[in-house]
N, C-alpha and C positions, 0 to 999 in steps of 0.2 A: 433424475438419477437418485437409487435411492442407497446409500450403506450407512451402516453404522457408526459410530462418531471413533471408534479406536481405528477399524476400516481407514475413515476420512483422514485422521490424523498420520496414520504410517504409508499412506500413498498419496499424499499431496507434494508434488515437486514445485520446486520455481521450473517455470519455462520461459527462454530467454529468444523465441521466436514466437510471434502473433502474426495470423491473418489478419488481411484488412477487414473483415464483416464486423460491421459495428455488434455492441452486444444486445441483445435483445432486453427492452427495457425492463420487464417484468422479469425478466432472469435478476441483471442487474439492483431491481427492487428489493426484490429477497435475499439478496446477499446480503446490502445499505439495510436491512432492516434487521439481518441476523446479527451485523454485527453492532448493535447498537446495544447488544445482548452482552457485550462484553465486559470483565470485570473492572470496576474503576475504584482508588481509593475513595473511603467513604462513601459510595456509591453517588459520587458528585457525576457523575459521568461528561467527564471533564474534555475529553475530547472533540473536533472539527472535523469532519470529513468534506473534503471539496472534492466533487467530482467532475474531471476534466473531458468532454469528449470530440468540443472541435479542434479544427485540425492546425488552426491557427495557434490557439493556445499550448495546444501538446507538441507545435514543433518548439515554441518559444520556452515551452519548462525543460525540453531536451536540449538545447542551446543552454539553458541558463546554468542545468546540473553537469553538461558537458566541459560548462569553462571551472566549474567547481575544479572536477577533476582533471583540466589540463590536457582533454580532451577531443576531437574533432568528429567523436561516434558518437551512436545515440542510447543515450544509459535508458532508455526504457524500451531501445528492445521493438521499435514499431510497434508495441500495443495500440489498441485504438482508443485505450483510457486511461487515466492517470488518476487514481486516487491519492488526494495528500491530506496526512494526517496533522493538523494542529491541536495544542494544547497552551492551555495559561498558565504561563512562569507564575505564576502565584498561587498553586496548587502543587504542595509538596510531592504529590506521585505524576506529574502532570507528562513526562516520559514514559513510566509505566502503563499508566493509560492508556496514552495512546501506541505503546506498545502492542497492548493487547491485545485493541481492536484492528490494530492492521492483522495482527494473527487470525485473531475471530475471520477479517475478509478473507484473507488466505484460503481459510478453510472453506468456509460457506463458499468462497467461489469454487473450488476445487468441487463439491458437493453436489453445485451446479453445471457441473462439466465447463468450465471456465478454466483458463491456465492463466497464471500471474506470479510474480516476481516484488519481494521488498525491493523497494530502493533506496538511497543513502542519500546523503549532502542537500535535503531539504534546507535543513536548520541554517546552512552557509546560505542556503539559493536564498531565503526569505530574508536573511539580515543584510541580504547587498539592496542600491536606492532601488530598482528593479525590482525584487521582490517585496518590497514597502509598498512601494508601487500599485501592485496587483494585489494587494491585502487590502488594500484603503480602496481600490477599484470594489472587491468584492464583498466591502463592509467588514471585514473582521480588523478586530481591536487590536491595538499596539502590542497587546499583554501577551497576545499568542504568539507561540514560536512553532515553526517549521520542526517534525519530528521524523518525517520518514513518508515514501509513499509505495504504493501499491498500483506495478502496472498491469492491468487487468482485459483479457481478449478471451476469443477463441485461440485455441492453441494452433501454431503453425508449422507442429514436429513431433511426433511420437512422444508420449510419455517418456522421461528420462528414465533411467534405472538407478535404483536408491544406491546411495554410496556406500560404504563398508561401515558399518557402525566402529567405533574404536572403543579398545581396551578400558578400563578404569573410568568411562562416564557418569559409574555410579558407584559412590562409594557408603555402603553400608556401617553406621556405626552404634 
């Protein structure tokens, strides 16, 4: 798929419905590789991408951010991937960062006709013993903190229709 980057940028939606077809790896690759593009302070590129796609693990990181929010649904949605962003608390932008680059996936997956959704309460899910747990499991260091993740699929529903831009989002001075 190919458009241009303001294109990508004004029709990328979250979609909060996934098919089960796993993602095609080399789709996948070129995403992980676009966003590795993304901006970081000092260009430390300070960010962690753990990409999630058996099924064991993704029901267990839906449970984990389910009880975040008090929950008994599944906050990502059936995608068949969970990307989660880490960064080290001892890197002054180390939020920004990985802000970015989940944006950067966003896009590139959009790009790649992929539909995906941020999601929230990483930061909670990784400071509970559980989440310690599965960081020490996957080799990453105490210093990282859980920042956000990206659930990433084939889309399982019509492109959404972009919401109403509002009033005063840009204020020239």
């Amino acid at each position: 798929m190919a458009m241009d980057a303001i294109e990508a940028l004004k029709t990328r939606r979250s979609f909060r419905k996934f098919s089960q077809d796993p993602v095609d790896p080399a789709v996948l690759d070129r995403v992980l590789e676009t966003t590795q593009f993304a901006p970081s302070g000092r260009g430390l590129q300070s960010p962690l991408l753990v990409v999630v796609q058996d099924k064991e693990t993704v029901a267990q990181l839906s449970r984990m951010n389910a009880a975040v929010m008090g929950a008994a649904t599944d906050p990502y949605y059936g995608a068949p991937a969970i990307i989660l962003a880490f960064a080290p608390n001892d890197v002054t932008t180390y939020i920004e960062d990985a802000s970015c680059a989940l944006t950067y996936l966003q896009v590139a997956a959009h790009v790649e006709g992929l539909a995906s959704v941020w999601i929230h309460r990483e930061r909670q899910m990784f400071q509970s013993d559980e989440g310690k747990a599965l960081m020490e499991k996957w080799g990453i260091d105490a210093k990282y903190e859980g920042i956000g993740s990206v659930a990433i699929g084939y889309a399982g529903c019509d492109l959404p229709d972009p919401a109403p831009r509002r009033e005063g989002y840009v204020l020239k001075v």
